[in-house]
C-alpha positions, 0 to 999 in steps of 0.5 A, spaced: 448 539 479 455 537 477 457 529 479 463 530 484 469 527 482 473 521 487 479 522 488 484 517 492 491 518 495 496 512 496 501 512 500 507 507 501 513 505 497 516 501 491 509 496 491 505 503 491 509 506 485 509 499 481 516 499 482 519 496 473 511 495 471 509 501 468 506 507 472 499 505 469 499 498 470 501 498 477 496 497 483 493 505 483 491 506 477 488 499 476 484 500 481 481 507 478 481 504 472 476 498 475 472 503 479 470 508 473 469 500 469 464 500 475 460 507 473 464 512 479 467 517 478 475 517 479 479 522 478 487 519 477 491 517 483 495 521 487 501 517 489 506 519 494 511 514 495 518 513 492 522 506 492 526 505 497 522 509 503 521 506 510 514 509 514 521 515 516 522 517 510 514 517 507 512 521 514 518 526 513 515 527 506 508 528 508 511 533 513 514 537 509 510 537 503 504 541 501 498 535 499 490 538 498 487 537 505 483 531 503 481 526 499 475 521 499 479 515 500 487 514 502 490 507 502 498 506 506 502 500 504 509 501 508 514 498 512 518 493 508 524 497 507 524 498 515 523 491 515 529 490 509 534 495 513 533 491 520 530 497 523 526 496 529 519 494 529 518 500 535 520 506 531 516 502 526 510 503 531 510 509 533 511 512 524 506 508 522 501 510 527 502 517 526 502 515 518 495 512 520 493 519 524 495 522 517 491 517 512 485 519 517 486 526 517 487 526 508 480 522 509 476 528 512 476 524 518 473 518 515 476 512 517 472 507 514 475 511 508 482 509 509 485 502 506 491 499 509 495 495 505 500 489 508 506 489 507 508 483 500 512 477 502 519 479 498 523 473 502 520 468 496 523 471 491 529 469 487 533 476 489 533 474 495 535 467 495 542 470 493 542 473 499 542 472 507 535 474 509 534 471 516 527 471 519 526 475 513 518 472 512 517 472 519 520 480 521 514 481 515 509 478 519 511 481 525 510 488 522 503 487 518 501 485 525 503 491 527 499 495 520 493 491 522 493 492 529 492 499 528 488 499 523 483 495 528 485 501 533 482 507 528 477 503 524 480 502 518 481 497 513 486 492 512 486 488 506 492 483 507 494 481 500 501 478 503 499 471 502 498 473 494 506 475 494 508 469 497 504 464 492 510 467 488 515 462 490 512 457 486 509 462 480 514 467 477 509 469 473 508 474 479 514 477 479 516 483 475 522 483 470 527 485 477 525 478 479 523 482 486 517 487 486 510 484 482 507 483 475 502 487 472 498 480 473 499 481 482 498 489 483 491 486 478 489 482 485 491 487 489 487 491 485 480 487 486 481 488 493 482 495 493 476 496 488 471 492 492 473 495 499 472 503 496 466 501 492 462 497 497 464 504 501 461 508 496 454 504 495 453 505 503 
């Protein structure tokens, strides 16, 4: 009998593609790697996500894109570039649950088989502090709120790993060479996080 092979779908922006840390070295691929260390069965990560997308843009690409029709485990980490772009957190809402119903939908309709991610703090970062930002760390915590909330709604996890990012004011030994998006060293912690959800998933 041959052993099925897992596979996971991470959907989201430049925190999931490891924006200026090396593709291997971001928060997917570590997890994979971390689970296989655990003895199962992974295969790569397939990511859809690209710098820059708001919840809009990645709903649009899955909609026009022909992905497998289900994975074993989905994770979705978006909104920050809604956030950054000063979109409306209803338009947010409304993208982000259908993203979720999407997510559920890779999932094989399995929602405890679907992880969201929050949204990391940029606002603590030394990029931002050459520019005006506003309520930037409180816009963030409203739109996690809005991530979590539906994920509460539909049963799924929700891994808040926004009060790692913010640690970043203080050690910048988190932050990528951009002085904006993560090290190796954060997407590590994101990692755990999502390795210990899947995995306790899979011992059920």
């Amino acid at each position: 009998m041959s052993t099925h092979i897992n596979s996971l779908l991470c959907l989201g922006d430049s925190y999931t593609i490891g924006e200026s840390v090396p593709l291997h070295a971001g928060f997917p691929y570590q997890t994979i790697q971390l689970l296989r260390k655990k003895g199962l069965h992974f295969h790569a990560p397939e990511i859809v996500a690209q710098t820059g997308w708001t919840s809009f843009e990645l709903a649009d690409h899955i909609l026009n894109q022909q992905l497998e029709t289900s994975y074993d485990f989905v994770s979705l980490l978006i909104g920050v570039n809604n956030q950054y772009r000063g979109l409306p957190i209803k338009g947010f809402e409304n993208d982000f649950e259908f993203l979720l119903k999407k997510a559920i939908h890779f999932a094989g309709g399995n929602s405890k088989h679907v992880v969201v991610i929050s949204i990391p703090d940029w606002s603590v970062t030394p990029f931002a502090s050459k520019r005006s930002i506003g309520n930037a760390s409180k816009e963030i915590d409203d739109f996690n709120l809005v991530c979590q909330n539906f994920a509460t709604k539909y049963q799924c996890h929700f891994i808040n790993i926004t009060p790692q990012t913010r640690l970043a004011k203080n050690d910048i030994s988190l932050l990528a060479g951009d002085q904006l998006h993560y090290s190796v060293k954060s997407h590590s912690v994101w990692a755990a996080e999502l390795t210990n959800t899947i995995s306790l998933q899979l011992s059920k």
